[in-house]
Every structure is written in C-alpha cells, then in structure tokens.
RODO-2510 file (C-alpha; in nm, 4 decimals, decimal comma):
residues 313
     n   res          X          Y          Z
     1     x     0,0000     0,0000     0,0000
     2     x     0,1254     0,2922    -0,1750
     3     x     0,1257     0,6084     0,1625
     4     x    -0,1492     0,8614     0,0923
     5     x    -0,1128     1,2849     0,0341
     6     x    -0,3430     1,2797     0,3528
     7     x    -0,0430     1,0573     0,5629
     8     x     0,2087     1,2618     0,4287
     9     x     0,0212     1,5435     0,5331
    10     x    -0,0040     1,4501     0,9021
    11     x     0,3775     1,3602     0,9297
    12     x     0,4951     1,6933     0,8472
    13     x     0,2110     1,8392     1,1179
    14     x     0,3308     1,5612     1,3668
    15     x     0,7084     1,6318     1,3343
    16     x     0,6786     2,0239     1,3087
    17     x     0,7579     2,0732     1,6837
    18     x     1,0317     1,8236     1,6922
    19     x     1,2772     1,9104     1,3696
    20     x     1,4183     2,1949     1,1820
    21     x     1,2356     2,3737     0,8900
    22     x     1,6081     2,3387     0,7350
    23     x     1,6933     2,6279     0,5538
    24     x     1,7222     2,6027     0,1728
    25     x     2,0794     2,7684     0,0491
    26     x     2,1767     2,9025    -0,2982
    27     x     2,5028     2,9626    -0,4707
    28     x     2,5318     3,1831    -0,7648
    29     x     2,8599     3,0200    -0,8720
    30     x     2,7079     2,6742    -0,8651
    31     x     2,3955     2,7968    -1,0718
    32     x     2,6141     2,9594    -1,3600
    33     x     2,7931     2,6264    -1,3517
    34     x     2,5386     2,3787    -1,4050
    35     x     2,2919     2,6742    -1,5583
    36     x     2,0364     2,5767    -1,3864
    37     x     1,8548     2,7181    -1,0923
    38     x     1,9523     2,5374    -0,7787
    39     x     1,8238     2,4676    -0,4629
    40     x     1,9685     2,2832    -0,2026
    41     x     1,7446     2,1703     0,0810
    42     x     2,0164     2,1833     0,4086
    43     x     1,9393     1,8994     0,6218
    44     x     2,3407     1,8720     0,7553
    45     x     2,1215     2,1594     0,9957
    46     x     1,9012     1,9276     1,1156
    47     x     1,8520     1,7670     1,4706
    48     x     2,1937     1,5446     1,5078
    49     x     2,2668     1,6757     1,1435
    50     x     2,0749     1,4330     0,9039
    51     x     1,7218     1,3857     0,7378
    52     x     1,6914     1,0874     0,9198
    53     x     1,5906     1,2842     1,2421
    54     x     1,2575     1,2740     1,0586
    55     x     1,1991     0,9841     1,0098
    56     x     1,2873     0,8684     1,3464
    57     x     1,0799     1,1316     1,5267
    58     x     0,7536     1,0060     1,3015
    59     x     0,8316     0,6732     1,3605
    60     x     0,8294     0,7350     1,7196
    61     x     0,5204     0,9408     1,7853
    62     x     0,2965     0,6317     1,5917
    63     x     0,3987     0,4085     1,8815
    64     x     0,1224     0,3652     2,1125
    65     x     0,1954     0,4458     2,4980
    66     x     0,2083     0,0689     2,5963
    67     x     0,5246     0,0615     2,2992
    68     x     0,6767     0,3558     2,4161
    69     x     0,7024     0,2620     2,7191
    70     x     0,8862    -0,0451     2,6174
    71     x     1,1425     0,1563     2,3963
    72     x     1,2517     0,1041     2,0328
    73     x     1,5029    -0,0830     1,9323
    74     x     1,7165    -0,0354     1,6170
    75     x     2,0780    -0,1668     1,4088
    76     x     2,2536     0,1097     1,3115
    77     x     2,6521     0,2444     1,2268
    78     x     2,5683     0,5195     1,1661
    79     x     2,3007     0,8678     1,0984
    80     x     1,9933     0,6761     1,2313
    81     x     2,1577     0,4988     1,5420
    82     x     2,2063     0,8906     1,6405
    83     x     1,8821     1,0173     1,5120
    84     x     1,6817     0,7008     1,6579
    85     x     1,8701     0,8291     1,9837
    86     x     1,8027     1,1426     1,9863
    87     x     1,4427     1,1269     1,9223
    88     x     1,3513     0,8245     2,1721
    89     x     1,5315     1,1188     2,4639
    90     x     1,3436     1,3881     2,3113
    91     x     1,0340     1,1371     2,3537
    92     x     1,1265     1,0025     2,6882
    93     x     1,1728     0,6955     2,5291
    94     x     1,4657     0,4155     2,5788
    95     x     1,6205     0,3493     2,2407
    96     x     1,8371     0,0569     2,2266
    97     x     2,1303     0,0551     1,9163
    98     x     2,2718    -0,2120     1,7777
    99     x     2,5988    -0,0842     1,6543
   100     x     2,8514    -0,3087     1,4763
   101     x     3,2165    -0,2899     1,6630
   102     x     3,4195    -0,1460     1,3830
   103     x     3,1532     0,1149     1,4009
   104     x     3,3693     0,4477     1,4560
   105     x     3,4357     0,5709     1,7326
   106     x     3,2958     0,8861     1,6941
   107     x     2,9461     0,8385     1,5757
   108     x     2,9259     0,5223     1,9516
   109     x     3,0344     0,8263     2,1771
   110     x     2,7577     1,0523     1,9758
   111     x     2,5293     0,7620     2,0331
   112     x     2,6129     0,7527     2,3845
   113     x     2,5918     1,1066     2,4624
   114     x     2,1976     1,1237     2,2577
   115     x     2,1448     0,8592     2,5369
   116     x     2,1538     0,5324     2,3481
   117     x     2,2177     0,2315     2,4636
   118     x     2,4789     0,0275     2,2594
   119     x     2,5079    -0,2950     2,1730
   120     x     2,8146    -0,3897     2,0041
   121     x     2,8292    -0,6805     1,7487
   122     x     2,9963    -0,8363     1,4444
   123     x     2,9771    -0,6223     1,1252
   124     x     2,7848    -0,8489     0,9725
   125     x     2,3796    -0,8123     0,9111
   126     x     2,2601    -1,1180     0,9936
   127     x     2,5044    -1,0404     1,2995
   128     x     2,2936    -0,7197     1,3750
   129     x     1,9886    -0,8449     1,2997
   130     x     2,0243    -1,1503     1,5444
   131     x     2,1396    -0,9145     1,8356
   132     x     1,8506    -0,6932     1,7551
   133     x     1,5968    -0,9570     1,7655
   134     x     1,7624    -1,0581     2,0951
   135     x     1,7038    -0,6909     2,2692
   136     x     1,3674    -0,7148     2,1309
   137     x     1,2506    -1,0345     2,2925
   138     x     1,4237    -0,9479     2,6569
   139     x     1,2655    -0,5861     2,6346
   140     x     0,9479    -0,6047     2,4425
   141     x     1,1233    -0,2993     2,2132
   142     x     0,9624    -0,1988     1,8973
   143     x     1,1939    -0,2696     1,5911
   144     x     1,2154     0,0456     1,3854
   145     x     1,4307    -0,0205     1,0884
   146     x     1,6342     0,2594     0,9447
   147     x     1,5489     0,3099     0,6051
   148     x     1,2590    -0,0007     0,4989
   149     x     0,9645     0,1066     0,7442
   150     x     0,6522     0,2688     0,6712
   151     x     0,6806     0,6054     0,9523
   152     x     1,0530     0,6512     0,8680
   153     x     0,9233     0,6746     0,5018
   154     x     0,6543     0,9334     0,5924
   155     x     0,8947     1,1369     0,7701
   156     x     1,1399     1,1395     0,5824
   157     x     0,9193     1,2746     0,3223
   158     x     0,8329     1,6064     0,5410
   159     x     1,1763     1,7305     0,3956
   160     x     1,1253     1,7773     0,0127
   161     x     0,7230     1,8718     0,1304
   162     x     0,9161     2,1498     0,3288
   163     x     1,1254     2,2372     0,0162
   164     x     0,7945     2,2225    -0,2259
   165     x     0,6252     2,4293     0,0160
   166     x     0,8886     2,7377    -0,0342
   167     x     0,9519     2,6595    -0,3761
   168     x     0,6323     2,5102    -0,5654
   169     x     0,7459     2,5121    -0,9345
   170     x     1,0968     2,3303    -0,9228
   171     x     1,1334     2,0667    -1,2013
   172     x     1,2990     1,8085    -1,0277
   173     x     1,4462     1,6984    -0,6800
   174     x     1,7592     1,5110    -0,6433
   175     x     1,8690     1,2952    -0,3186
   176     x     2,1385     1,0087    -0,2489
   177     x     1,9859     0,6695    -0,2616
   178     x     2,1259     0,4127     0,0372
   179     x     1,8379     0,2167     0,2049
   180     x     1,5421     0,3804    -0,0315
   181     x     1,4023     0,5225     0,2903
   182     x     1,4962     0,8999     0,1638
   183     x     1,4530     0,8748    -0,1907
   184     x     1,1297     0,7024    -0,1054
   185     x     0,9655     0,9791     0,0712
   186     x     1,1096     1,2188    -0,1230
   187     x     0,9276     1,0817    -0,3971
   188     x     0,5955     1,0680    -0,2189
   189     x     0,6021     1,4311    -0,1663
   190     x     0,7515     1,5228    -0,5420
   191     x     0,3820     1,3074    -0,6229
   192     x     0,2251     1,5017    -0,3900
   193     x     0,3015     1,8767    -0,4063
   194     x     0,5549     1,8917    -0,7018
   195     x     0,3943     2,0351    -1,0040
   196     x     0,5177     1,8101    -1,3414
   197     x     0,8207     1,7758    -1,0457
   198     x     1,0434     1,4576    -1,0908
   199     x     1,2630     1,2885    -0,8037
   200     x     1,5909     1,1548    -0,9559
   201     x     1,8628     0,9630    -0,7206
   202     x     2,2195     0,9552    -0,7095
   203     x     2,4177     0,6255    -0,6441
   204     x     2,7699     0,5815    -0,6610
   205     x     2,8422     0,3303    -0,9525
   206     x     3,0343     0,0900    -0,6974
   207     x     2,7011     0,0360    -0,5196
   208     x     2,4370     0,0742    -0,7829
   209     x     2,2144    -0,1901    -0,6519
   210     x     1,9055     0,0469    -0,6465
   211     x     1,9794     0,1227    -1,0093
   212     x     2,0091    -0,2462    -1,0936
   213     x     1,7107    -0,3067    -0,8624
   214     x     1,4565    -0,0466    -1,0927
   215     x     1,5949    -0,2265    -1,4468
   216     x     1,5258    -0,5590    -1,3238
   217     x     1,2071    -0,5227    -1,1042
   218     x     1,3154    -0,6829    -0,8348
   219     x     1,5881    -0,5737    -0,5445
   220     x     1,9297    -0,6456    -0,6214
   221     x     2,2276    -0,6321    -0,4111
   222     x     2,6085    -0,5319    -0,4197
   223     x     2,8829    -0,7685    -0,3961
   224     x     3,1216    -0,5009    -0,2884
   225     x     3,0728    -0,1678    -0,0781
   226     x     3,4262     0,0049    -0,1883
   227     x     3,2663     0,3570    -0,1806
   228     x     3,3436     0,6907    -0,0066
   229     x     2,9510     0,7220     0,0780
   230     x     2,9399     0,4755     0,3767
   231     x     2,5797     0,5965     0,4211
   232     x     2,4878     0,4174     0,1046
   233     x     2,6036     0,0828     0,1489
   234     x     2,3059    -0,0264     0,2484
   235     x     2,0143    -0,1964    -0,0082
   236     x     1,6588    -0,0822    -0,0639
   237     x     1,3601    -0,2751     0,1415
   238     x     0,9874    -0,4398     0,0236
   239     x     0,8573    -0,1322     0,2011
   240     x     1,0379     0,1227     0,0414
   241     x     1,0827    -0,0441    -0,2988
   242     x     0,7551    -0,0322    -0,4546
   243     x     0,7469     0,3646    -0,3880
   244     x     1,0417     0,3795    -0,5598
   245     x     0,9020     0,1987    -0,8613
   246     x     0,6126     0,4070    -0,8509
   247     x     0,7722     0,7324    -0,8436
   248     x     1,1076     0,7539    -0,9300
   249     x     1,1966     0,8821    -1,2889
   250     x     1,5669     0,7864    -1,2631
   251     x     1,8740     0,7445    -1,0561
   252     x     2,2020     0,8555    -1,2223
   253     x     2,5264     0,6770    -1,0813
   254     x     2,8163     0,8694    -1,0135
   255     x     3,1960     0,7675    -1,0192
   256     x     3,4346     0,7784    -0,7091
   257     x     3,6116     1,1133    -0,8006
   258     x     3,2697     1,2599    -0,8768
   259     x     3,1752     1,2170    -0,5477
   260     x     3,4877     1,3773    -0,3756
   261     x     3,4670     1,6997    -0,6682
   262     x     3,1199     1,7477    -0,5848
   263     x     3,1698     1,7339    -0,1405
   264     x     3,4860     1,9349    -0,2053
   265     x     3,2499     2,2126    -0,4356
   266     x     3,0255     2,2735    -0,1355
   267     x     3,2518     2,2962     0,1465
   268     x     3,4685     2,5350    -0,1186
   269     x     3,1755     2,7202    -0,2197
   270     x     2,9006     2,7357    -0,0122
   271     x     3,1146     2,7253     0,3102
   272     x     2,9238     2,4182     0,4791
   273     x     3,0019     2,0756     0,6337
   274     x     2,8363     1,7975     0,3923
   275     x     2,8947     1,4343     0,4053
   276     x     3,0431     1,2335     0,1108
   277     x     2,6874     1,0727     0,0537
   278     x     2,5006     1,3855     0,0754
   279     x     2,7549     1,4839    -0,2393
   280     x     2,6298     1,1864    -0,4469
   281     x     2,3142     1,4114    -0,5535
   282     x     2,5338     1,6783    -0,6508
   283     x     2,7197     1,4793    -0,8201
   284     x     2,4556     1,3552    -1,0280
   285     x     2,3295     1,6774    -1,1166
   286     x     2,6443     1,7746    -1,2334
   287     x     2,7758     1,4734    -1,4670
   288     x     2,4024     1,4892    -1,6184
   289     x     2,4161     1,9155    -1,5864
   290     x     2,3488     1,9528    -2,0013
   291     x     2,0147     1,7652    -1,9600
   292     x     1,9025     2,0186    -1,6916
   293     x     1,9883     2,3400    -1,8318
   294     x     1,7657     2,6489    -1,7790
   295     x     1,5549     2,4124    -1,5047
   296     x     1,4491     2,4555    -1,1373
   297     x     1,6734     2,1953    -0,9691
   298     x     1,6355     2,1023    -0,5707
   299     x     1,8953     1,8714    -0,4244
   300     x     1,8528     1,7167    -0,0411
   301     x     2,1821     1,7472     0,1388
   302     x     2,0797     1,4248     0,3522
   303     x     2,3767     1,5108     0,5764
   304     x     2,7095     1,6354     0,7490
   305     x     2,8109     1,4104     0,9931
   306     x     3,1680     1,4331     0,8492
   307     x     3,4779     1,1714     1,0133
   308     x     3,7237     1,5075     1,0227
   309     x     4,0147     1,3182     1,0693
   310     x     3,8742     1,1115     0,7485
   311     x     3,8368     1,3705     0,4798
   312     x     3,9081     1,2632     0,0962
   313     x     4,0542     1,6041     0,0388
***
C-alpha cells in the first residue's frame, strides 16, 4: 500500500515541533555552472545533522503508549543509530542501538551522549539483525528499521514537502539513494506537491544496486561496498521499494572522483560541512548538468556528519 497525500500530510504536522524547517541555500557560482537554478534543501542543519531525524521522530510518535514505554530498538553504524537516539530522549523513550564494533568511534560516543544504549556486534547483518531480535525479545522494544519502514518513510518525506512548500514550481528533486528510505519519501512528496516535479537519485556506480534493482524489477544487491559514501552501502527494502518503482523517474550513478569533486564544491563554495553521501546528488546533477539546463533543480543534502580526521581532500 502505496502512503497517501493525507499521511504525508499529518507527518509533516506531527514532526513540526520536533525538527528543523532546514533552511534552503543558494550559490550563484554553482547555478552559472550547471545553468540551472539550484536549490539545495540543508538537512546537515538538522537535529543530530541528518534527514533521518525525521523519520525517526515520526516513527516514534505512531507508537502507542504501551510501545513507548517499552522503547525502540534499532541496528545502526551510523546517521539513524544517532537520530533514533536522539528522538527516543526527546520522547522520553529508551532506544536501544545495535551498533557493529568497527563502528567508529565517533558516531558510539555521539550515540552515547543522545542517550543510546549500545550494543556492540559483528559487522555483519545477519550479525545485527540476530542481536537486535535478541534486545527485542528481553525488552518487548519496537523494531524500527532505518530506512525499509513505513513512519521513517513518511517522515522522511516532510523534507522535500518542506522544500515544495517554499519553492512550488521546481522541475525536479535530487537525493542520495542508500536504504530507499529517503529517496522514497522524497518521492511521495515530489507526487504530492511537485507540479510536473520529478525525483531523480544519485548512487555511486560501486554500489548501484538500487539502479540495478529499478531495471530488473526486483531488489538487487552489491557484492562489494568500496565507496566513499558509507551511508549508502546499504540496499533498498519491500517497504520502500515499490514507492520507488512508482515514483522515481531515474537514478544517475556517479563515479568515485565525482563524489569527492562534488563534497569538495560545497565545502569550497558554499562554506558548509556535507557528508560524502550527501555529495552523491550533486554529483549527479552535475555529470548529467546539459540535460538540466535552464531548469528549477532542488537537491537534499541528507547530511554532514563528516569523520574530520577522514576527509578525501
């Protein structure tokens, strides 16, 4: 069951007091370049500095009071261990993470200090999945998975709704495709409230499952995750899938260098902190920039939880 206008509707009322209305940034240098009109949608602002703060908060707030009471319980390395996190202590919730152990440091102490409680285990995902399944029969948690679940979808969609809202006649929106979640609500809301408005992806070519997955009609998966964008290693879900089916005009894939041109660009030119994956849009825009010429053009910056000890440039 394809999510209605009317349940996209009452996600962005019901996360409204719990997110940023992330501010939507411009750079004349980066227009002239593509020529195009561009319009990047900044949620590196957000709550714990990703989209998926969304997503996590909706997610949340459908639990009924006997669930929240229990806590949620999610396998993360990552944006939505913290945003998961953050929103269960906004929610005086208990969120339990599982977080494999080669998980960096950086993003278990962030974790930690949104008041999650870790779980450490191999960094495989039947691994995860087993010691999530484990927390969930001890503590009667609700299993919210990051990217593949129906109120993650819907919130994540509040985003591009929020971008349509302040800028009704753009011709297309571009985000990063990982786990479908974003790319799937983005393109509920393009259906919605975009006017002849197309949602294109971006995937890096070394993990182009989601491309793969729309040629064959079924989901595909990688054999190798050698990519900068270690928030897109993941593959799309049944949930999120059949949106993306729906909806989705294209996804463009993007090489390695692309990737690290396009982060580099927007730390160079629009002086703010984006992560490679949040690039990956960019980058698509601008290896594809001839066939957008003269167009309204809004891009998601998913995030900018950057490693800064990590940086490809």
């Amino acid at each position: 069951m394809i999510p209605t206008k009317q349940e996209v509707e009452e996600a962005c009322d019901r996360v409204k007091p719990y997110v940023h209305n992330t501010p939507v940034l411009k750079s004349s240098f980066i227009n002239e370049l593509v020529g195009a009109e561009v319009f990047f949608k900044c949620e590196n602002f957000q709550k714990m500095g990703a989209f998926k703060m969304r997503g996590a908060t909706n997610a949340i707030l459908q639990l009924s009071e006997t669930q929240k009471k229990a806590g949620v319980v999610t396998h993360s390395s990552g944006n939505f261990a913290q945003a998961l996190s953050l929103a269960a202590k906004n929610l005086d919730v208990k969120a339990y993470i599982v977080m494999p152990e080669n998980a960096p440091q950086v993003k278990k102490e962030a974790v930690k200090g949104y008041g999650g409680i870790i779980t450490e285990s191999e960094s495989t995902p039947i691994a995860r999945e087993t010691e999530a399944e484990r927390i969930q029969k001890e503590t009667g948690a609700t299993f919210i998975h990051p990217s593949n679940n129906r109120n993650v979808i819907l919130g994540n969609a509040t985003s591009a709704a929020e971008l349509l809202q302040s800028h009704p006649d753009l011709d297309c929106i571009f985000t990063p495709v990982g786990g479908g979640g974003l790319i799937a609500g983005t393109s509920l809301a393009v259906n919605y409230f975009g006017k002849d408005c197309k949602t294109i992806g971006g995937e890096p070519f070394e993990v182009d499952d989601a491309f793969r997955s729309l040629q064959s009609g079924k989901i595909e998966f990688n054999e190798t995750t050698n990519t900068i964008a270690d928030g897109l290693k993941t593959f799309l879900g049944d949930i999120n899938f059949p949106i993306i089916q729906e909806f989705v005009s294209e996804i463009i894939r993007v090489e390695e260098a692309e990737i690290i041109s396009a982060m580099k660009l927007i730390w160079e030119r629009m002086k703010i902190i984006i992560e490679p994956s949040s690039a990956v849009a960019f980058a698509a825009l601008l290896r594809e920039k001839d066939r957008f010429k003269n167009k309204k053009v809004g891009i998601i910056i998913s995030g900018g939880n950057v490693d800064l000890k990590n940086l490809p440039f």
